[in-house]
C-alpha positions as CSV (number, residue, x, y, z in Angstrom):
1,X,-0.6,-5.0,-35.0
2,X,-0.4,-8.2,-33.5
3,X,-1.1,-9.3,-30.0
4,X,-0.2,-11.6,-27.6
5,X,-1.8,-13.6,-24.9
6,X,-0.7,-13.9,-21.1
7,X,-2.0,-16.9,-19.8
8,X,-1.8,-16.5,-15.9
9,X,-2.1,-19.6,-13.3
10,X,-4.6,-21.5,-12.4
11,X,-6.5,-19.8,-9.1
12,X,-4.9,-16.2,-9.5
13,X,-6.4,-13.6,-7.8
14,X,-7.9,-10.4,-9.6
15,X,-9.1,-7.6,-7.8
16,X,-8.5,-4.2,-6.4
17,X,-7.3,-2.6,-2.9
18,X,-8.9,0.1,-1.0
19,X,-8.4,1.3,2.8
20,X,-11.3,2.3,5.2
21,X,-10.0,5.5,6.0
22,X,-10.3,6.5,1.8
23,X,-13.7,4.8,1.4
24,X,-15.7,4.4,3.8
25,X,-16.5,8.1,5.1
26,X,-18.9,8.5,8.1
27,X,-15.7,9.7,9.7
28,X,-17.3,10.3,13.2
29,X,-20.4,8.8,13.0
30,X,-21.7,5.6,14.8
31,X,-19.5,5.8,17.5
32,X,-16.1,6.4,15.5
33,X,-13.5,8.0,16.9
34,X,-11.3,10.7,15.0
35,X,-7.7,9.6,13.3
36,X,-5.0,11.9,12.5
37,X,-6.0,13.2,9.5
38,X,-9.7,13.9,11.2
39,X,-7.5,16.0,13.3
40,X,-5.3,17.7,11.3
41,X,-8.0,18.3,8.4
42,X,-10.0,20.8,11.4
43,X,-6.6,22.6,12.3
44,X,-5.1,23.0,8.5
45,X,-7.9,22.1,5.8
46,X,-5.7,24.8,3.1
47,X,-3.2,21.9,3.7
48,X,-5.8,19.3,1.4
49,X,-7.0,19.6,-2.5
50,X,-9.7,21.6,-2.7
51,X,-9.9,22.0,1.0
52,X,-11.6,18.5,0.7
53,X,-11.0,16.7,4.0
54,X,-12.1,12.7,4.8
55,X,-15.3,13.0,6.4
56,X,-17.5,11.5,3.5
57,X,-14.8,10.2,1.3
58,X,-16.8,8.0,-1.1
59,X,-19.2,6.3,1.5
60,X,-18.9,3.0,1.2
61,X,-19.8,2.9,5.1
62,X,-23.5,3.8,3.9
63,X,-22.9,1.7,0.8
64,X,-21.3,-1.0,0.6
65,X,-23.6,-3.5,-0.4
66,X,-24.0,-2.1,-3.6
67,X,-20.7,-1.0,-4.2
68,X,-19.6,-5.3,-3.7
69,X,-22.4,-6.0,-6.4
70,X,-20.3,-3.7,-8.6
71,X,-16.8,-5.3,-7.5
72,X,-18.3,-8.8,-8.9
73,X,-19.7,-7.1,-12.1
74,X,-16.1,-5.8,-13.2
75,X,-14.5,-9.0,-12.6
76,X,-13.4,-9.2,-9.0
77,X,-12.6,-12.5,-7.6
78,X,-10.5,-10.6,-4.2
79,X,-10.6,-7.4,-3.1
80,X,-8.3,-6.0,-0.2
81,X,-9.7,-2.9,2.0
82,X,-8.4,-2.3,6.0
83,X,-10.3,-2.4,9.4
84,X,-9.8,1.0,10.9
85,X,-8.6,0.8,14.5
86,X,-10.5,4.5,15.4
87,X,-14.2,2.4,14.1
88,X,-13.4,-0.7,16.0
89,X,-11.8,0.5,19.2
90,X,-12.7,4.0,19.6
91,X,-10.6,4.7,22.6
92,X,-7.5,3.2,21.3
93,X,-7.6,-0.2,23.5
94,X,-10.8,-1.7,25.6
95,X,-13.5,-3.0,23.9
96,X,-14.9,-3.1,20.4
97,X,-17.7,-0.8,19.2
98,X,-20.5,-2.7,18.3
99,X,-21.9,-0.9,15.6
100,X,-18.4,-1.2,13.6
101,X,-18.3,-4.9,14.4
102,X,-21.9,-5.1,13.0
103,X,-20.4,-3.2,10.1
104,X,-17.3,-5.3,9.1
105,X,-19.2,-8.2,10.0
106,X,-22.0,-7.3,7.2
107,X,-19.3,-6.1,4.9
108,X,-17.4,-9.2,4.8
109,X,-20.2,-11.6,4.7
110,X,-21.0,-9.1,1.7
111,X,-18.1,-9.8,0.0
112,X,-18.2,-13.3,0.4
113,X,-21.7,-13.8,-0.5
114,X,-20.9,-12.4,-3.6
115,X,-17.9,-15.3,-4.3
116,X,-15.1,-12.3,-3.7
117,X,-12.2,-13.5,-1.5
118,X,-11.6,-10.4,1.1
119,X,-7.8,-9.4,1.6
120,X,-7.9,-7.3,5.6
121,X,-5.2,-5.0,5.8
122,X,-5.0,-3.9,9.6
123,X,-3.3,-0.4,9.7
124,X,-3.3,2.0,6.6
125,X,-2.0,5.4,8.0
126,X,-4.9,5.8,10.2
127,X,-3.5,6.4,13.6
128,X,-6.5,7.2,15.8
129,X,-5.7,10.4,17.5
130,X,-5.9,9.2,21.0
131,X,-3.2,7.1,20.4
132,X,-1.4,9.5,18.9
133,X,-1.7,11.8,21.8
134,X,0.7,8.8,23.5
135,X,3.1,9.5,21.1
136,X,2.2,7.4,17.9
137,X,4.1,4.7,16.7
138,X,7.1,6.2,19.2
139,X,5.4,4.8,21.7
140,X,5.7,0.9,23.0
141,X,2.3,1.5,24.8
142,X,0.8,2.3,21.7
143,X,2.9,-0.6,20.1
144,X,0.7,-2.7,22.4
145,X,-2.3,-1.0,21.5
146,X,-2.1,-2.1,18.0
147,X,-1.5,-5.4,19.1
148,X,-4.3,-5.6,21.4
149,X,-6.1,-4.3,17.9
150,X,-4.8,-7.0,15.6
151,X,-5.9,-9.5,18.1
152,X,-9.7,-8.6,18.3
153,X,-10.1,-8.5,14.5
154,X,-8.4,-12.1,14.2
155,X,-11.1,-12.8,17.4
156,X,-13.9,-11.2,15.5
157,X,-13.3,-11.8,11.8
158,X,-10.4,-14.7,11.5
159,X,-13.4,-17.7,10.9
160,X,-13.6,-16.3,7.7
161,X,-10.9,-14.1,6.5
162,X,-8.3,-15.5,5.1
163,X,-5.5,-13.5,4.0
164,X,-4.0,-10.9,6.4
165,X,-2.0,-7.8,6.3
166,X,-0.4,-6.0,9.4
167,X,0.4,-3.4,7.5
168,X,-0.1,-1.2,4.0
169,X,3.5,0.9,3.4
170,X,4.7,1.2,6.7
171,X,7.6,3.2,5.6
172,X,4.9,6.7,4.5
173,X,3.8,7.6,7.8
174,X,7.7,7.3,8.6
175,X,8.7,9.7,5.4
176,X,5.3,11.8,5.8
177,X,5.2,12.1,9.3
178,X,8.5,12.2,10.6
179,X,11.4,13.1,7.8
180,X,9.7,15.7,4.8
181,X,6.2,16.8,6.1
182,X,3.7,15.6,4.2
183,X,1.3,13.4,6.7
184,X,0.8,14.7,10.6
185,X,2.0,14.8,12.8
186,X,4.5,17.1,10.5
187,X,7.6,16.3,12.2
188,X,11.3,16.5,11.0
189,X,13.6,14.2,13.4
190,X,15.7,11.6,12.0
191,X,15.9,9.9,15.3
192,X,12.2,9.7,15.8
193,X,11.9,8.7,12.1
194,X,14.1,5.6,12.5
195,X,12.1,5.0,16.0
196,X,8.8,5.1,14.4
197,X,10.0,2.7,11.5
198,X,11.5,0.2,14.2
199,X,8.3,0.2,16.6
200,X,6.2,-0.7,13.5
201,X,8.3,-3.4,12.6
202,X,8.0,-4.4,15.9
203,X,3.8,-4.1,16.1
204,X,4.2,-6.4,12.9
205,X,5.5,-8.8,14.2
206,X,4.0,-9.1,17.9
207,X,0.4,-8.7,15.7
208,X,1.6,-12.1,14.0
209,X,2.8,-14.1,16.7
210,X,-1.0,-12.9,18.3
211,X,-2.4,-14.4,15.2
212,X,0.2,-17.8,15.1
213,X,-1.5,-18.7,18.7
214,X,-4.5,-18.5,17.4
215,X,-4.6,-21.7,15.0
216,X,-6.2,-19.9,12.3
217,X,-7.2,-20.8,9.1
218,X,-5.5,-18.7,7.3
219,X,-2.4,-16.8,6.4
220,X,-0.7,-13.5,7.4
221,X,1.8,-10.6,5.8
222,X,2.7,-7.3,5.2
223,X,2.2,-5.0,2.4
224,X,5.4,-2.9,1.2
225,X,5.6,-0.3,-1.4
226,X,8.7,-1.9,-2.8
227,X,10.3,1.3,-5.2
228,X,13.0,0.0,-6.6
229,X,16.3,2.1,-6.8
230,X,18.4,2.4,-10.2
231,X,21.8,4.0,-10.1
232,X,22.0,6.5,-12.8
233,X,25.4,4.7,-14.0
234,X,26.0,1.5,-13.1
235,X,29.7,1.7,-13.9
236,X,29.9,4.4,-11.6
237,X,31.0,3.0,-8.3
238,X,29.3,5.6,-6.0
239,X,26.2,6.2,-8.1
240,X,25.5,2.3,-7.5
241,X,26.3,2.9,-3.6
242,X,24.1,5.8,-3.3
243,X,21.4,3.7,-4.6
244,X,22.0,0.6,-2.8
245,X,21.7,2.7,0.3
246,X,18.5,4.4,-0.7
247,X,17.7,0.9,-0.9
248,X,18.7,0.0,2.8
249,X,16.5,3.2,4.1
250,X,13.3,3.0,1.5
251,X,12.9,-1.0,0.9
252,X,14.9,-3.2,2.9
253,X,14.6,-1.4,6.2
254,X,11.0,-3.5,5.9
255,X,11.4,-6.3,3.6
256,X,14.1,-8.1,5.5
257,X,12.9,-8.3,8.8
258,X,9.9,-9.1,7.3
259,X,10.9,-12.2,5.3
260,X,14.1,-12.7,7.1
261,X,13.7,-11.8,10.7
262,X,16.4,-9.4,10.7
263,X,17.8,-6.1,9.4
264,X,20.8,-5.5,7.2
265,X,23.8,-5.1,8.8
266,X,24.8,-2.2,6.5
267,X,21.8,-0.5,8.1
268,X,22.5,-0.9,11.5
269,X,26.1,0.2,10.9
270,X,24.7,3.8,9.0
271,X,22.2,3.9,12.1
272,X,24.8,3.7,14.6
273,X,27.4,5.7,13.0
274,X,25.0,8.7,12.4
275,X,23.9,8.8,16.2
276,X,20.1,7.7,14.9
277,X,19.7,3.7,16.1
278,X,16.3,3.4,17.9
279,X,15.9,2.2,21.0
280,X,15.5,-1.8,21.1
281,X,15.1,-4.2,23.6
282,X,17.5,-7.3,23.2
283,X,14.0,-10.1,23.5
284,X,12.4,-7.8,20.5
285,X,14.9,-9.4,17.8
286,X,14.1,-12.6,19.0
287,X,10.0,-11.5,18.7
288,X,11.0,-10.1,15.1
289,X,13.0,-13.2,14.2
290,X,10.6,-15.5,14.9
291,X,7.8,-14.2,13.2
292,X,8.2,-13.7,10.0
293,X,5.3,-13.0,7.2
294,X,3.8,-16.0,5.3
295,X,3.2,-13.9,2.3
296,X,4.2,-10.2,0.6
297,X,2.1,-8.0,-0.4
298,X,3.9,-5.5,-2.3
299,X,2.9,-2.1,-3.7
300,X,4.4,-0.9,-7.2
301,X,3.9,2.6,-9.0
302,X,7.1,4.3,-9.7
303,X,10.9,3.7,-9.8
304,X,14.0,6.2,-8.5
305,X,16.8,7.1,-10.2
306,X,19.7,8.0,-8.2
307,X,22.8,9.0,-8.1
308,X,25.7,9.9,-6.0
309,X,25.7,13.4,-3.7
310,X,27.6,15.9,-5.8
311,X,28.0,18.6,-3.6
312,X,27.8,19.0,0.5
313,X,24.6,19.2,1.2
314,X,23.4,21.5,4.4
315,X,20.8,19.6,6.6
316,X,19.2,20.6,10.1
317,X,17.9,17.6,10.5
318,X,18.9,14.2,9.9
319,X,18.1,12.9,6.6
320,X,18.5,9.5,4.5
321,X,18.9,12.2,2.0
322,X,22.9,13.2,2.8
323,X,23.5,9.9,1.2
324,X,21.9,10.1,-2.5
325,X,20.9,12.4,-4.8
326,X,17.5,11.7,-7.0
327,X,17.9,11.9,-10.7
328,X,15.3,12.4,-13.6
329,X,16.5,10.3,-16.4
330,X,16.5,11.8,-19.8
331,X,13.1,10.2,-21.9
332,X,11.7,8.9,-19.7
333,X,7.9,8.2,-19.8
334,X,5.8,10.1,-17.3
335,X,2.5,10.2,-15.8
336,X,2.5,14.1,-16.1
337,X,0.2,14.4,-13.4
338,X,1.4,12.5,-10.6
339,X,5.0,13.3,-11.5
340,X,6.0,10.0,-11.8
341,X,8.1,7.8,-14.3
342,X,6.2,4.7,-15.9
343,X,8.6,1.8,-15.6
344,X,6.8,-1.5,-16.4
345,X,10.0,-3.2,-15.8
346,X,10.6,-2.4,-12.6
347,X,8.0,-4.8,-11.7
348,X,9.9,-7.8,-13.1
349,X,12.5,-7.0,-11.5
350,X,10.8,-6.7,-8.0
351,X,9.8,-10.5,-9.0
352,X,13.5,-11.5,-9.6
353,X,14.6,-10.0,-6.3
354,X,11.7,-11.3,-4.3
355,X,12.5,-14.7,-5.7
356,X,16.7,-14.7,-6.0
357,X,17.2,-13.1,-2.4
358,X,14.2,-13.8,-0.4
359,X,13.5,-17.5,-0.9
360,X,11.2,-17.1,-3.5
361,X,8.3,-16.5,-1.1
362,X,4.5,-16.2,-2.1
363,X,3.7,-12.9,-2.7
364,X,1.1,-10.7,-5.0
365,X,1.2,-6.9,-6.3
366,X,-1.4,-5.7,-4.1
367,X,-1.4,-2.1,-5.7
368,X,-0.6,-1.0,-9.2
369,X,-2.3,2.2,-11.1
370,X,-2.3,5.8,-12.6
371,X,-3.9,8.2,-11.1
372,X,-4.8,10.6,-13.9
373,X,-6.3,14.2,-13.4
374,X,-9.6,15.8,-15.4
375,X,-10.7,12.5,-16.2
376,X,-14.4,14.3,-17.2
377,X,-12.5,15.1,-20.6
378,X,-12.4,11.5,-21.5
379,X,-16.2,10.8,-20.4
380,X,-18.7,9.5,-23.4
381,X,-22.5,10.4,-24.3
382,X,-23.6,7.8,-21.3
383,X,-21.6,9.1,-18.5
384,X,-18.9,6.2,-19.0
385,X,-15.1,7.3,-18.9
386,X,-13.0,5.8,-21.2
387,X,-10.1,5.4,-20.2
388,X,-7.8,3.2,-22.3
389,X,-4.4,5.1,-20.7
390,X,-5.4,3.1,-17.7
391,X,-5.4,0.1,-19.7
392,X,-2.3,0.2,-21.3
393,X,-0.5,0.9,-18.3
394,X,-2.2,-2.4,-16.8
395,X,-1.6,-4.3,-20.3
396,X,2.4,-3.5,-20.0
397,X,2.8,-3.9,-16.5
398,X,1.1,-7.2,-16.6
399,X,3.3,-8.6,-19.7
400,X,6.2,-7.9,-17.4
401,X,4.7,-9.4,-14.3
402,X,3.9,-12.8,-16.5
403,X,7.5,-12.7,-17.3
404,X,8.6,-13.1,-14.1
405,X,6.2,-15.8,-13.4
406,X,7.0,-17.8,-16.5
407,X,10.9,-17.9,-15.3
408,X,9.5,-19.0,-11.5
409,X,8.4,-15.9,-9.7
410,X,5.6,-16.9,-6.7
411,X,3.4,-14.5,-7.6
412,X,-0.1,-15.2,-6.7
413,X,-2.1,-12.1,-7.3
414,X,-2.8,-8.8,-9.1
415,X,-4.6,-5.9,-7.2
416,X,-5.3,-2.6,-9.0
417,X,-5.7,0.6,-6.7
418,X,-8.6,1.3,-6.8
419,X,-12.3,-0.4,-7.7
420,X,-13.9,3.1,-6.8
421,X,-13.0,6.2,-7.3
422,X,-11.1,6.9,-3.4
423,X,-10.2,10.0,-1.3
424,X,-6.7,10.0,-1.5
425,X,-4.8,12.0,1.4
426,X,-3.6,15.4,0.8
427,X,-4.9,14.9,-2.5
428,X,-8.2,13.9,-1.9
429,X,-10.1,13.6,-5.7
430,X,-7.4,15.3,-7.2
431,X,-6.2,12.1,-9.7
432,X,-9.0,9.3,-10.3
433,X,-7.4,5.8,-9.9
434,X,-10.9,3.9,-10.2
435,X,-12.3,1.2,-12.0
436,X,-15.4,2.5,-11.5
437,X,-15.8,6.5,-11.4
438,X,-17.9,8.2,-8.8
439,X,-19.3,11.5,-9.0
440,X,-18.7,13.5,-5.8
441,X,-21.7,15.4,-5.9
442,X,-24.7,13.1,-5.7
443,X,-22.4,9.7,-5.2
444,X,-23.5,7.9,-7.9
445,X,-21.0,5.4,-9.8
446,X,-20.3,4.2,-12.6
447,X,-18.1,1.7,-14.8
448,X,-15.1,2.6,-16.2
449,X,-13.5,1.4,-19.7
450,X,-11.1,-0.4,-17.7
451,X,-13.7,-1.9,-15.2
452,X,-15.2,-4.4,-18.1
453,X,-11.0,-4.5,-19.3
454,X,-10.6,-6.6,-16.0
455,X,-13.9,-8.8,-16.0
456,X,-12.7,-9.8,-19.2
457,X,-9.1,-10.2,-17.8
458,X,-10.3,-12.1,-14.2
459,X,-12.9,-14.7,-16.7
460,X,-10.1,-15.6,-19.1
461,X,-7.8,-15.1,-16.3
462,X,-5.3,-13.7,-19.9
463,X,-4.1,-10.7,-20.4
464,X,-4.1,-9.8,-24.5
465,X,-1.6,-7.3,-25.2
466,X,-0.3,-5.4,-28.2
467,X,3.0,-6.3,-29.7
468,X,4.4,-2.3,-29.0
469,X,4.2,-3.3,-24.9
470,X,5.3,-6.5,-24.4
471,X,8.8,-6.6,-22.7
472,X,11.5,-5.9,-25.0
473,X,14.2,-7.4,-23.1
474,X,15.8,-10.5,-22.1
């Protein structure tokens, strides 16, 4: 078998991506306030794996400092986690709690110290629930909430971070929480669905004009979980529609504000005509317009298929749903246990569209993984996992992403999710995703195949892949 080496540029970043709200744990202690899913765990805990809710998650609160000596001893040169609002600002607005300031202060000196860049993602589904009281993200109020928020981490943390994120996904808590019940608050209404989507748009972009008047040294941008949409025929007129519009709803509802400044006007018309536009004031597209990200971060796991509706469907609420069908292509490879296709390609593709229709700007994949469940079966004599499914999925995915970047593509990074072994939602420890694994009953960790697969990855800063996954295409 021969192999093949993936030379990646000069001063590209390796790493992983976390959240605070997955990692940290200490939920409600020091001072913390509770976030939606603190709430909604205590009401409906049948409604969580294992009935396994995020009060310790994997404690990186308590231990951080050896958790960072671990990110630099499997390769890490960046690593992004998120300041939760609920630890900072307990109340929702007023001022900072000082024990979590003395926390992300330590932590990012930590990181630093250690020669890591840190990557500070702002919100990450963690609505704290006093501000959701006021209504959430359908609520200008807490609009400025979040951008009284943004503004004391740029205060507190901007002389050293870097690289900024006003968001990670901002289209889940819009599907979760507002269109098919999967995050609270486990609402299904259209109309507040397009309203929460338009209101974070909006916190986006007042957060980064916040950040602009600060003369900062440093950059800002969002993080989208681009998914790209395929028609299921591509001669077929209305299977290509139905895709392009699950594009409009799913991707570009964020992406072109967010580069552009505005939204598609094949959105707006949809919006209008189905009775669900949110309310707007005229001097917030001037706010959005002029403040646009300076880099994407964007989120890759799975692809859709679609294809046209092929019979009336019955809705009592208002769904993006009425206009596309999903479709489960024949062969296709899955990961069995998340449910989800394995389409390398689709992430050269994201590359070609980033750079053909949105001027080429800088951007990284700021999350890319499998989540794989039982991974005990795969564990060796010294308590290591090895887990070389992980690695080919990185190896193929990677070959595609150099493509990209060998025809132009402004990618600057590669973040894995996750370095450890996270609570993840609903799911909580259901599928591993980590680098490093972590065992839930006394905490300990400990490195992954795949963990020394990326130090020797982020020194050579190659990838060496086997002939059988390099892209096959032109």
């Amino acid at each position: 078998m021969t192999k093949k080496f993936y030379q990646f540029p000069e001063g590209f970043w390796w790493g992983s991506a976390t959240s605070g709200p997955q990692s940290e744990g200490a939920a409600l202690e020091d001072g913390k306030s509770a976030t939606i899913w603190d709430y909604w765990y205590e009401k409906e805990p049948e409604r969580f794996f294992d009935q396994v809710g995020p009060k310790d998650t994997s404690t990186f609160y308590k231990n951080y400092k050896d958790d960072i000596k671990l990110l630099k001893e499997v390769g890490h040169n960046s690593f992004r986690t998120s300041i939760q609002w609920a630890r900072l600002i307990p109340d929702g607005t007023g001022e900072p709690n000082p024990k979590a300031v003395e926390f992300y202060n330590n932590m990012i000196d930590a990181v630093l110290a250690e020669g890591i860049e840190p990557f500070i993602n702002l919100f990450h589904f963690d609505m704290p629930m006093c501000m959701q009281e006021k209504g959430g993200w359908e609520s200008r109020e807490v609009v400025d909430a979040y951008v009284h928020f943004a503004k004391t981490c740029f205060e507190l943390f901007g002389d050293r971070i870097k690289h900024w994120t006003t968001f990670n996904e901002p289209i889940v808590p819009v599907e979760g929480g507002y269109l098919y019940d999967f995050h609270y608050p486990n609402v299904r209404d259209g109309k507040r669905a397009a309203q929460v989507a338009y209101n974070t748009m909006l916190s986006s972009a007042k957060a980064i004009a916040e950040y602009r008047k600060m003369n900062l040294d440093g950059e800002i941008g969002i993080i989208l979980n681009l998914t790209p949409s395929y028609p299921r025929d591509e001669k077929d007129e209305e299977d290509v529609k139905a895709a392009r519009i699950r594009d409009l709803f799913f991707n570009r509802s964020f992406l072109d504000p967010s580069v552009k400044g505005y939204y598609p006007e094949e959105l707006i018309d949809i919006l209008k005509k189905d009775g669900v536009l949110p309310y707007y004031e005229e001097e917030d597209l001037d706010v959005i317009k002029n403040n646009t990200i300076d880099f994407l971060g964007v989120n890759y796991y799975q692809p859709v298929r679609i294809k046209k509706k092929e019979k009336e469907e019955s809705f009592d609420v208002w769904m993006p749903d009425k206009y596309f069908d999903n479709y489960q292509m024949p062969g296709a490879k899955m990961n069995p246990y998340r449910g989800w296709e394995i389409f390398p390609k689709a992430i050269y593709d994201i590359a070609k569209n980033v750079q053909d229709n949105y001027g080429n700007i800088k951007w990284f994949i700021s999350e890319n993984g499998m989540g794989v469940e039982g991974e005990e079966r795969f564990r060796k004599e010294d308590g290591s996992i090895e887990d070389d499914y992980r690695i080919e999925f990185y190896d193929e995915h990677l070959a595609n992403l150099h493509k990209a970047i060998e025809e132009g593509s402004n990618c600057f990074g590669y973040h894995a999710w996750t370095a450890m072994d996270c609570w993840s939602w609903n799911n909580a420890y259901k599928n591993r995703y980590g680098f490093i694994g972590v065992d839930l009953g006394d905490q300990s960790r400990k490195i992954k195949k795949s963990g020394h697969w990326l130090k020797q990855v982020s020194d050579t800063n190659t990838v060496v892949v086997d002939d059988k996954l390099m892209p096959d295409y032109e």
